[in-house]
N, C-alpha and C positions, 0 to 999 in steps of 0.2 A: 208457408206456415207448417212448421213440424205437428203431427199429429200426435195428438194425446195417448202415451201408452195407455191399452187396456190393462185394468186391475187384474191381480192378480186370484186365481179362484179360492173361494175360502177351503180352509185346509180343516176338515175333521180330521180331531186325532185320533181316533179310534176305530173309525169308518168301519162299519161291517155291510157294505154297498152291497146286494149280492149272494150275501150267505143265509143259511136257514141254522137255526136255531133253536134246539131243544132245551126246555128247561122242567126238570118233574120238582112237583109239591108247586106250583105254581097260582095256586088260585088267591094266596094270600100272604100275608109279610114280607119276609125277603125274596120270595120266590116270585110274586107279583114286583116289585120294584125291578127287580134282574131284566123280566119279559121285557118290561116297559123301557128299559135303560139300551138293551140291546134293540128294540123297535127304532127307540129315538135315534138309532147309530145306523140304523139304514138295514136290518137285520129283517128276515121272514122269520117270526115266530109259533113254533108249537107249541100249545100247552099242556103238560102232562099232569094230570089231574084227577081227581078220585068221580068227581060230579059236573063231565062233558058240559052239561046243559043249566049249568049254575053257572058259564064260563061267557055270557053273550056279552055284558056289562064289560067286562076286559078283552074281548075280543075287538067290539067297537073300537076302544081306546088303540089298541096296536094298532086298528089297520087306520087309525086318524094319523098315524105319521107316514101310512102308503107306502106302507108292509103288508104281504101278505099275512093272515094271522089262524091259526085252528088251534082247535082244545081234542085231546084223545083222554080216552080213558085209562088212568097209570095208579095201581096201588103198588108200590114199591113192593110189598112185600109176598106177590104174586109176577114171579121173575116169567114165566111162560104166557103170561096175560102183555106183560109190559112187550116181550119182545117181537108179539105178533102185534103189537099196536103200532109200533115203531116199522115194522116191515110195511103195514098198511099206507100209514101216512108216508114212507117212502117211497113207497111205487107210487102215491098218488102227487106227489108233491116233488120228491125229487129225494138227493141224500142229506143227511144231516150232517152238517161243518162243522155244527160246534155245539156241544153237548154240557149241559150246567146241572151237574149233580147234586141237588137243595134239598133235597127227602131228606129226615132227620128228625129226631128228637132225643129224648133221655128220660127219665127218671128222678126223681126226688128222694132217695133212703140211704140209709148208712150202710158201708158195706159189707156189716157183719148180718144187716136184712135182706139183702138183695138174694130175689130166689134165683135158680134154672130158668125160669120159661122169663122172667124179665130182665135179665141179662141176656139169654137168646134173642128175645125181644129187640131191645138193644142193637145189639150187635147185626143181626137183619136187617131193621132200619137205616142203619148208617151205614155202615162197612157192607154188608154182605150183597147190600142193590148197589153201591158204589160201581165195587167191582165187575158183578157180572152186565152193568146196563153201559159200564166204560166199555168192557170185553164184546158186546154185541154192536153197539157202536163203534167203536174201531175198527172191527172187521170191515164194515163197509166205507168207512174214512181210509182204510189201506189201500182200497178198490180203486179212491176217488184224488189218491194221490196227498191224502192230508187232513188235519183238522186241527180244532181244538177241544182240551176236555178241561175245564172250572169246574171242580169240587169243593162243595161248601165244606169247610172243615167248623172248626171251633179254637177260640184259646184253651178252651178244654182240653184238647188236645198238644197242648203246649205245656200246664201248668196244671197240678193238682188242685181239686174244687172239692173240697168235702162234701160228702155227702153227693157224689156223682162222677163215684168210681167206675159203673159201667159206663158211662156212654163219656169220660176222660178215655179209657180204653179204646173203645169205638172211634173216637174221633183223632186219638194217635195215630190206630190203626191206618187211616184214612189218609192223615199227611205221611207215613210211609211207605204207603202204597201210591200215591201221588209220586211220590221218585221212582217206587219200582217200574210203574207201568212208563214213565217218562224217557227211563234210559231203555226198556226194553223196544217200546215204539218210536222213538226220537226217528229210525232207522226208515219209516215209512210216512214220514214228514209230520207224524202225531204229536204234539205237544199238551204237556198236562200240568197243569197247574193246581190248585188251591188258594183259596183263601180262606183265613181264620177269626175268626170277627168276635169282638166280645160282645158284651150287654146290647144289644138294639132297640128301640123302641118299639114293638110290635104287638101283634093281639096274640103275640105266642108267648112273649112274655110279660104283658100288661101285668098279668094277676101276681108274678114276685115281684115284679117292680112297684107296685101299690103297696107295698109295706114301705113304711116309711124305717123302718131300721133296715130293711136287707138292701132297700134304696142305696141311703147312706152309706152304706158300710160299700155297696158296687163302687157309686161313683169316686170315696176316698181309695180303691184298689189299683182302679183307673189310675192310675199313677201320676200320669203328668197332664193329659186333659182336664180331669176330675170331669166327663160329664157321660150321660148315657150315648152310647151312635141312635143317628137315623138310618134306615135303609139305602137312602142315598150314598151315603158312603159306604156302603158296601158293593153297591151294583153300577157303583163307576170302577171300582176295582174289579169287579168280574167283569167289563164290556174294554178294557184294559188289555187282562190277560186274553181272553179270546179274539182280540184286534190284530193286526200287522205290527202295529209297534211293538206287540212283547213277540214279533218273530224269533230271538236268540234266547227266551226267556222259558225255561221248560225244567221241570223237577222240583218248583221252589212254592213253599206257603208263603204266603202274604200277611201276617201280622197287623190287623186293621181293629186296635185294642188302646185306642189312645193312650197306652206307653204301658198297661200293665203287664207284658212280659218283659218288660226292660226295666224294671224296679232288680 
């Protein structure tokens, strides 16, 4: 009697078996889905976050998929705080693989309002902790032979949004600094990516998307979808790029705007 081949083992596509994983602004919307998405892939997660101790509720949940999981203290916009949080939970954990730059926001005004300190504002937020929390992390990903860097961008950064002239800026900035840092590290096996996501469903954007005309008018922009995203499709896209599958894949934004830059 011939015996029964053994099946074959199931194949995760994304597997991140093994690696540890940063993600800052992590306590809620996209940045809570990312944690979770990257747990579910087999990922150790940190979370870099403003309130450590607001953090237990989502740390349970990572370590139910048997990940390791912690919360550090990260306000983006205190780069000398961030990088001695980052050094701590290294030496205590190990190095970081893969690095998901989520901090972010913007502004609501016209550009003939917008002052100095909130366009600085701005631009520190997004761009300015992009760079130097990629630049701190790499270094030690050089060390370690490799990684990956997922920066949140925006379609803002694709496409003029009236009225959110600085942080279109900002978020530009970001997808072409996602190429620069890409060719300049490719060399030390660093890959950097992006992705640029439009409208999501989130408690960041509940209160514009509760109007019912700036609703409408999103979802007709949407081009060929016509609907708002969930977080889910954005944080299958980040566990995507920071996976082995996008091995060959480094310098590119990802467009996750249900067709509105392609109108």
């Amino acid at each position: 009697m011939v015996a029964e081949a053994a099946p074959a083992p199931a194949r995760t596509p994304f597997a991140l078996t093994g690696s540890r994983a940063l993600v800052t602004a992590a306590s809620r919307g996209l940045g809570r889905e990312i944690a979770l998405e990257l747990a579910g892939q087999g990922a150790d997660v940190v979370l870099g976050v403003r309130d450590p101790d607001g953090s237990a509720g989502l740390l349970e949940e990572l370590r139910a998929f048997g990940v390791d999981a912690a919360a550090i203290r990260m306000d983006v916009l205190d780069l000398a705080a961030c990088r001695a949080a980052i050094d701590a939970v290294t030496e205590q954990r190990g190095p970081i693989d893969i690095l998901v730059n989520n901090a972010g926001g913007g502004i609501d005004a016209p550009a003939l309002e917008v002052t100095e300190e909130a366009f600085d504002h701005v631009w520190q937020l997004n761009t300015r902790s992009t760079f130097f929390l990629s630049q701190h992390v790499a270094k030690s990903m050089r060390e370690n032979g490799g990684g990956a860097i997922v920066n949140v961008a925006s379609q803002a950064g694709l496409v003029a949004l009236p009225g959110e002239a600085s942080y279109c800026a900002a978020k530009a900035a970001v997808v072409h600094l996602t190429r620069c840092l890409a060719v300049e590290w490719g060399q030390y096996g660093i890959r950097v990516n992006a992705v640029a996501p439009t409208f999501i469903e989130t408690d960041g954007t509940s209160a514009a998307l509760s109007d019912d005309a700036f609703r409408a008018d999103t979802v007709e922009r949407i081009a060929a979808l016509h609907r708002i995203g969930e977080p889910r499709e954005v944080s299958g896209a980040v566990a995507f790029l920071a996976s082995p599958s996008a091995s060959l894949i480094t310098g590119q934004t990802l467009a996750i705007d249900g067709g509105w830059t392609a109108r």
